[in-house]
Backbone as ProteinMPNN parsed JSONL, in Angstrom:
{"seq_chain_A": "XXXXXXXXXXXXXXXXXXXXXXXXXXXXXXXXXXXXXXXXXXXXXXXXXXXXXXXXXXXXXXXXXXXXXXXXXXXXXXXXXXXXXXXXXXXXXXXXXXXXXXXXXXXXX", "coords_chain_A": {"N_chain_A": [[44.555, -3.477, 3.233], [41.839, -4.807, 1.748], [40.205, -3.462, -1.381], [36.795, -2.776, -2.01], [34.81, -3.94, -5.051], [32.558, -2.944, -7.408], [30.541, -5.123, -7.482], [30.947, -6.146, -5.136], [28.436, -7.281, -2.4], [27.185, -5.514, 0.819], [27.667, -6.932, 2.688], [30.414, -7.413, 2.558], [31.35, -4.883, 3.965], [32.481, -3.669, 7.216], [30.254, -4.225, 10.104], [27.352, -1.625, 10.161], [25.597, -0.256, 11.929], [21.907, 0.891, 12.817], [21.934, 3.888, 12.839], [24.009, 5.0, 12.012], [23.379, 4.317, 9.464], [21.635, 5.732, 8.572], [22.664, 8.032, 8.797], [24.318, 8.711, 6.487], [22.751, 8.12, 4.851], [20.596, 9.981, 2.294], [17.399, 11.162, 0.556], [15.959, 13.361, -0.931], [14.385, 13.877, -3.019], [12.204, 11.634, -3.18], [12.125, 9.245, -4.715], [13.216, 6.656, -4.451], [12.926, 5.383, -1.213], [14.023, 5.353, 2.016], [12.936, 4.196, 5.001], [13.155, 5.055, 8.107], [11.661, 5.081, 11.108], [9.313, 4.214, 14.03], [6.945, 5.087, 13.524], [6.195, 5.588, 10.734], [4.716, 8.189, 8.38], [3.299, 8.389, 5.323], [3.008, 9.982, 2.65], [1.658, 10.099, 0.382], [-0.059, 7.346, -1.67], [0.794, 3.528, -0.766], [1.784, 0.831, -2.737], [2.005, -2.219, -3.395], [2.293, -4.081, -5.165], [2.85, -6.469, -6.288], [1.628, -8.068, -4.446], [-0.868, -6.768, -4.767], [-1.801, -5.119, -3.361], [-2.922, -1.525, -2.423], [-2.994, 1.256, -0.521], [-4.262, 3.876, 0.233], [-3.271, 6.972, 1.39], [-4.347, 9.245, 0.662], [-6.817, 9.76, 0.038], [-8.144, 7.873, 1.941], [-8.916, 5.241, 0.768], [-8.626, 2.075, 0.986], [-7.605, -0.481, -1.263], [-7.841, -3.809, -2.62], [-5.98, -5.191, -5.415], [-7.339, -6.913, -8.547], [-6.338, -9.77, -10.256], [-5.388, -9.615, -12.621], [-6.456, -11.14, -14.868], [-7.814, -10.75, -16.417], [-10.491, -11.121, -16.143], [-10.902, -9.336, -13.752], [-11.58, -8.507, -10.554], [-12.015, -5.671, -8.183], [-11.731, -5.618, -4.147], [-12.912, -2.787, -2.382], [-12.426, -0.821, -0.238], [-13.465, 1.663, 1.298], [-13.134, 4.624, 3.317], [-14.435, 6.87, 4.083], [-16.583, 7.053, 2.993], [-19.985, 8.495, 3.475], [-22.054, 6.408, 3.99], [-20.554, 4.08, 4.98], [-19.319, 2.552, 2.926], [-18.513, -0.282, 1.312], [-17.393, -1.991, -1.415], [-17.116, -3.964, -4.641], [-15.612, -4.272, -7.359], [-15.943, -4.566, -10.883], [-16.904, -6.491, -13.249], [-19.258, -6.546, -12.212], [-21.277, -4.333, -9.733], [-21.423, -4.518, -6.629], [-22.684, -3.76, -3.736], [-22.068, -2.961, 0.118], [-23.794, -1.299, 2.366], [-23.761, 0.18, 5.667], [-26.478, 1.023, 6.471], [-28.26, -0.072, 5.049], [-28.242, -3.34, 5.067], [-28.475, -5.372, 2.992], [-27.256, -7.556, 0.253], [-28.381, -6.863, -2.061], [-29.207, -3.999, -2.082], [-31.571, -3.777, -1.596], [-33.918, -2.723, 1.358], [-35.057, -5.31, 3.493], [-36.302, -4.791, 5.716]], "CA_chain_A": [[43.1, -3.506, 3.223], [41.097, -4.968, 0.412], [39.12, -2.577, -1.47], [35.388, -3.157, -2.971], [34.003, -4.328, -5.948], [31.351, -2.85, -7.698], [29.94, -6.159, -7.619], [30.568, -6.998, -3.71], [27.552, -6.555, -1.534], [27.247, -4.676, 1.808], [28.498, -7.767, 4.096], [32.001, -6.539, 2.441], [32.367, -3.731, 4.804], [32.38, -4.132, 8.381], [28.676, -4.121, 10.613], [27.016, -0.615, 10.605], [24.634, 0.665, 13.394], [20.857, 2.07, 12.032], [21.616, 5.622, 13.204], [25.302, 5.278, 11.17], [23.348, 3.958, 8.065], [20.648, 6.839, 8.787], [23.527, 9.537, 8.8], [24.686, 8.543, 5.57], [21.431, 7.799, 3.488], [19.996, 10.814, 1.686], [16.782, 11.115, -0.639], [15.355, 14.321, -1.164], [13.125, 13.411, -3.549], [11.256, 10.804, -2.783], [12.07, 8.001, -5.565], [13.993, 5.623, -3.477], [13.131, 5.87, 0.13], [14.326, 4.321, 3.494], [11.927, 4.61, 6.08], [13.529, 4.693, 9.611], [10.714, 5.422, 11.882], [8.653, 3.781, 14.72], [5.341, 5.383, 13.055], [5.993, 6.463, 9.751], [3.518, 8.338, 7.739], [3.449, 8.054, 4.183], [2.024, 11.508, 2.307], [1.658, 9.754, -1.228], [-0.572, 6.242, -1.811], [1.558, 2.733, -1.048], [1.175, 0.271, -3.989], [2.343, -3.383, -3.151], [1.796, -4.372, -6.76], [3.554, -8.364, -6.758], [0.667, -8.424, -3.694], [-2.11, -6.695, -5.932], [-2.625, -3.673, -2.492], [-2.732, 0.05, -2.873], [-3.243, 1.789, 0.425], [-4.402, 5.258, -0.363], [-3.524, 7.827, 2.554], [-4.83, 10.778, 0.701], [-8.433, 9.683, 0.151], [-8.48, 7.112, 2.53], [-9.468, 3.672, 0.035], [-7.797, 0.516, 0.99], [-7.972, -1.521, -2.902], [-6.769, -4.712, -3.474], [-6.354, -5.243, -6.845], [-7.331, -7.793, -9.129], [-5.153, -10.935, -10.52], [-5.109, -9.239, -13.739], [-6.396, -12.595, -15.585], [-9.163, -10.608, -17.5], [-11.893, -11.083, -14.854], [-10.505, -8.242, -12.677], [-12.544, -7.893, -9.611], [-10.997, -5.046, -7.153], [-12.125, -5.007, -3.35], [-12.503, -1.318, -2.538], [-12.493, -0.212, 1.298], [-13.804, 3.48, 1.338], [-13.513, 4.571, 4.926], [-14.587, 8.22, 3.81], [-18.103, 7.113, 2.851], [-20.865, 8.649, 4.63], [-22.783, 5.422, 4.623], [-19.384, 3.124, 5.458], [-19.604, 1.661, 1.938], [-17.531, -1.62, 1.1], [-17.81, -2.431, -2.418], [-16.417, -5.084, -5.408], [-15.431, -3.507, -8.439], [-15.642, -5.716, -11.899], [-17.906, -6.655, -14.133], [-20.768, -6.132, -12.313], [-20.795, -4.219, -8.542], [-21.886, -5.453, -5.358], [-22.355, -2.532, -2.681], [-22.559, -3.18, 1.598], [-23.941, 0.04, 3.095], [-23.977, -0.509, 6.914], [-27.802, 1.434, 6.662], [-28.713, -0.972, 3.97], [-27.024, -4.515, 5.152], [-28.947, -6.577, 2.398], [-26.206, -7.041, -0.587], [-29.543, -6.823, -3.317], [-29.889, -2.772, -2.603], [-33.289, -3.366, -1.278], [-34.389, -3.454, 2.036], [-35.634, -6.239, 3.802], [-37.67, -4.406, 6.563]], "C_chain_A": [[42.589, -3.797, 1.819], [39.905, -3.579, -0.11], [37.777, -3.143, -2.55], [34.969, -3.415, -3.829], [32.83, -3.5, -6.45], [30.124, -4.228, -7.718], [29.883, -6.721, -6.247], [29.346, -6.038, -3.582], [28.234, -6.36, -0.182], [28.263, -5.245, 2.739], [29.925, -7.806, 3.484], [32.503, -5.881, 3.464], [31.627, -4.16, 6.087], [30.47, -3.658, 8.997], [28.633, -2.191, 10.378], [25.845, -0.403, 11.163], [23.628, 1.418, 12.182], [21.462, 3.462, 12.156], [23.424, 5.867, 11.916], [24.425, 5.466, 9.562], [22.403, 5.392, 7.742], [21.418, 8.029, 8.385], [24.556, 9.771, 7.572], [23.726, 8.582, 4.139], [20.802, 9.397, 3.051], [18.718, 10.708, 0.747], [15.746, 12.236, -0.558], [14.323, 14.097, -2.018], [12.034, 12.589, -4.28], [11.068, 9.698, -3.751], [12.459, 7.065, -4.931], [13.993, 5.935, -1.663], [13.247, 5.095, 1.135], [13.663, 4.905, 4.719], [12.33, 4.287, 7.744], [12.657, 5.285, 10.899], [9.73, 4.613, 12.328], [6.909, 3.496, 14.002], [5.547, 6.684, 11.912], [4.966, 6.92, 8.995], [4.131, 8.833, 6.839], [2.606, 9.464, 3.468], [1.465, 11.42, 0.485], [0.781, 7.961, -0.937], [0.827, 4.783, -1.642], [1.159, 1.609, -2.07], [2.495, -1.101, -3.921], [1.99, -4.197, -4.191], [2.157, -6.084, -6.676], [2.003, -8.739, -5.469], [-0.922, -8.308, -4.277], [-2.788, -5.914, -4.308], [-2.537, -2.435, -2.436], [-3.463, 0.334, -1.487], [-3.334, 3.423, -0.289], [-4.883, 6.308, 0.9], [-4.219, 8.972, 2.051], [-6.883, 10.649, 0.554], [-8.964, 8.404, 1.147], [-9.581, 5.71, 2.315], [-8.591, 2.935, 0.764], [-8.433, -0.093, -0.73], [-6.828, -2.795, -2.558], [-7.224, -5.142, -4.161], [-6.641, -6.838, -7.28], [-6.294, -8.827, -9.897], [-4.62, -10.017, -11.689], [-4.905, -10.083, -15.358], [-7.392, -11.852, -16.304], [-10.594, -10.426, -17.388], [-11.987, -10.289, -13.724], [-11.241, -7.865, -11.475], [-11.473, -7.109, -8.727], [-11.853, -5.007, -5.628], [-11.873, -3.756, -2.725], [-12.873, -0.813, -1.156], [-12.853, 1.637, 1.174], [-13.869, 4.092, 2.832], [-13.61, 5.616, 4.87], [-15.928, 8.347, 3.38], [-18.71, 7.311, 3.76], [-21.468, 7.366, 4.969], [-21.892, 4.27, 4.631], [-19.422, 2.209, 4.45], [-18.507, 0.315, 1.685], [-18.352, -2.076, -0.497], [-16.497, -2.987, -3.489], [-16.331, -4.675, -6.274], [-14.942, -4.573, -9.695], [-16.813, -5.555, -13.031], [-19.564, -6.613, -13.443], [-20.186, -5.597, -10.625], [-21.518, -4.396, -7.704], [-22.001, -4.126, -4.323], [-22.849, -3.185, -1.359], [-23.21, -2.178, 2.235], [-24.668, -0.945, 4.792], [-25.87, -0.036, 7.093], [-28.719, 0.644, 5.733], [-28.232, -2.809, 3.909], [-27.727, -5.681, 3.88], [-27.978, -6.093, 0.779], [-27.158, -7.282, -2.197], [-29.352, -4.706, -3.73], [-31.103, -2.913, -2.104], [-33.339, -3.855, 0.032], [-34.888, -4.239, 2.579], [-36.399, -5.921, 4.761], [-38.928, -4.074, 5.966]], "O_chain_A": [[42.894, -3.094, 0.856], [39.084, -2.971, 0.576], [37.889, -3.768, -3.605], [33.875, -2.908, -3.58], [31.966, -3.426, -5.576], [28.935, -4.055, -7.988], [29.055, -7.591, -5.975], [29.083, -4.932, -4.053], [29.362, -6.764, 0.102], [29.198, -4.711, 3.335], [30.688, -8.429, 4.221], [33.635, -6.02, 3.926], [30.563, -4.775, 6.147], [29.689, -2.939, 8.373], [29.667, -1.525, 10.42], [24.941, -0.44, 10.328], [23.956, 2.092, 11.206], [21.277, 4.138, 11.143], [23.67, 6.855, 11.224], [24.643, 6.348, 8.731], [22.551, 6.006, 6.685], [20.912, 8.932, 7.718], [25.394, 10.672, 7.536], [23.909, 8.908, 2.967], [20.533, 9.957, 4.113], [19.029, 9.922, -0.148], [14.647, 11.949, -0.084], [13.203, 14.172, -1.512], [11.356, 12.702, -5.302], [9.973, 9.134, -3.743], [11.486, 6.314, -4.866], [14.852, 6.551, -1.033], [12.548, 4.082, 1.181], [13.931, 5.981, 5.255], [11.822, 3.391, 8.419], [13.273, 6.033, 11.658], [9.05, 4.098, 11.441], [6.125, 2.549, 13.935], [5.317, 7.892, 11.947], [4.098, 6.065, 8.82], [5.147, 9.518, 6.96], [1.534, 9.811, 3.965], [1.072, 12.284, -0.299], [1.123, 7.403, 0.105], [1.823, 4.954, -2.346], [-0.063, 1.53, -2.195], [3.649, -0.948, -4.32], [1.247, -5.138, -3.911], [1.334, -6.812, -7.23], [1.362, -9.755, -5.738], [-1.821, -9.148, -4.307], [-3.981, -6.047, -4.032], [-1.316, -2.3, -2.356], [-4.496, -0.299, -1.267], [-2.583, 3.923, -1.126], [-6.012, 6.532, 1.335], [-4.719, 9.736, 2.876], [-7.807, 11.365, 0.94], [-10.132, 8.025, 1.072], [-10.481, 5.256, 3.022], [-7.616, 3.573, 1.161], [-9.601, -0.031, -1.116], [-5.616, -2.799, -2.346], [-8.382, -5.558, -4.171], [-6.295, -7.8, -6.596], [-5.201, -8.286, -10.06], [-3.431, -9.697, -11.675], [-4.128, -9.999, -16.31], [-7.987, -12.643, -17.036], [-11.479, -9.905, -18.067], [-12.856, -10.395, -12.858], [-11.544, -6.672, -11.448], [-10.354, -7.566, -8.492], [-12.842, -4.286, -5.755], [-10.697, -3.496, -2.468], [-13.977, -0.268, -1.175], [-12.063, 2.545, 0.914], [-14.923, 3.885, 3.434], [-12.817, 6.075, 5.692], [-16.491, 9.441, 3.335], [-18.497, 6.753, 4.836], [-21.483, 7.076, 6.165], [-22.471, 3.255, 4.242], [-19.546, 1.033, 4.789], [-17.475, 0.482, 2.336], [-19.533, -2.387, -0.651], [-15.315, -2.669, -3.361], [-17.5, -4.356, -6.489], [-13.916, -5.251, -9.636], [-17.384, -4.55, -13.454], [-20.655, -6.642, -14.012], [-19.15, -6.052, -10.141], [-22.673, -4.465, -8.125], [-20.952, -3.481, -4.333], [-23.855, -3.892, -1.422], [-22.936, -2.537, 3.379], [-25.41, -1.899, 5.023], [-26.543, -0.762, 7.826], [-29.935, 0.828, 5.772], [-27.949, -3.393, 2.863], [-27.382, -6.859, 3.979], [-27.913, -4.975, 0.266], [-26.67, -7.768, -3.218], [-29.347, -4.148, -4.827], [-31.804, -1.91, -2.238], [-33.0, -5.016, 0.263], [-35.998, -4.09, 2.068], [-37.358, -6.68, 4.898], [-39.895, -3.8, 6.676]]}, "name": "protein", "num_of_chains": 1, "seq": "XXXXXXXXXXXXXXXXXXXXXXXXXXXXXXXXXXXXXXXXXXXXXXXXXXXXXXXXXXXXXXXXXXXXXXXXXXXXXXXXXXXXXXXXXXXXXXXXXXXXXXXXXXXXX"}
């Protein structure tokens, strides 16, 4: 039998089955994690950084971030605002309020 390499990858050793790879994987705390679940829930913010999205389960924002060219605008999902706010975060800010739909701030009735 040949033995491994620090340098081979996985397709070295013969196929293994999720529930094998599952009964092997360990990570107590929570730097490196493998998520084997239908409907996992996440108890910490996810942060898709090469994408520029931050999901934020504990306060319930959606952000996605800006390019990071200097002109930074972030769109900022708040789904915890009383008045269902949606707003642009940059050099200057923009607010939607669903009780307010005109994007001035001032009613139009």
């Amino acid at each position: 039998n040949a033995v491994p390499n620090a340098t081979d990858h996985l397709g070295f050793f013969a196929a293994t089955t999720s529930a094998q790879f599952f009964g092997v994987i360990g990570d107590e705390t929570g730097g490196t994690l493998v998520v084997g679940s239908d409907s996992p829930v996440f108890t910490t913010h996810i942060d898709l950084e090469a994408a520029g999205v931050r999901f934020s389960a504990a306060n319930g924002v959606l952000t996605i971030l800006g390019t990071g060219d200097g002109v930074d605008e972030d769109l900022v999902f708040d789904l915890n605002a009383a008045a269902g706010r949606v707003h642009i975060t940059g050099a200057g800010i923009w607010q939607w309020n669903q009780a307010d739909p005109s994007l001035d701030g001032k009613s139009d009735s």
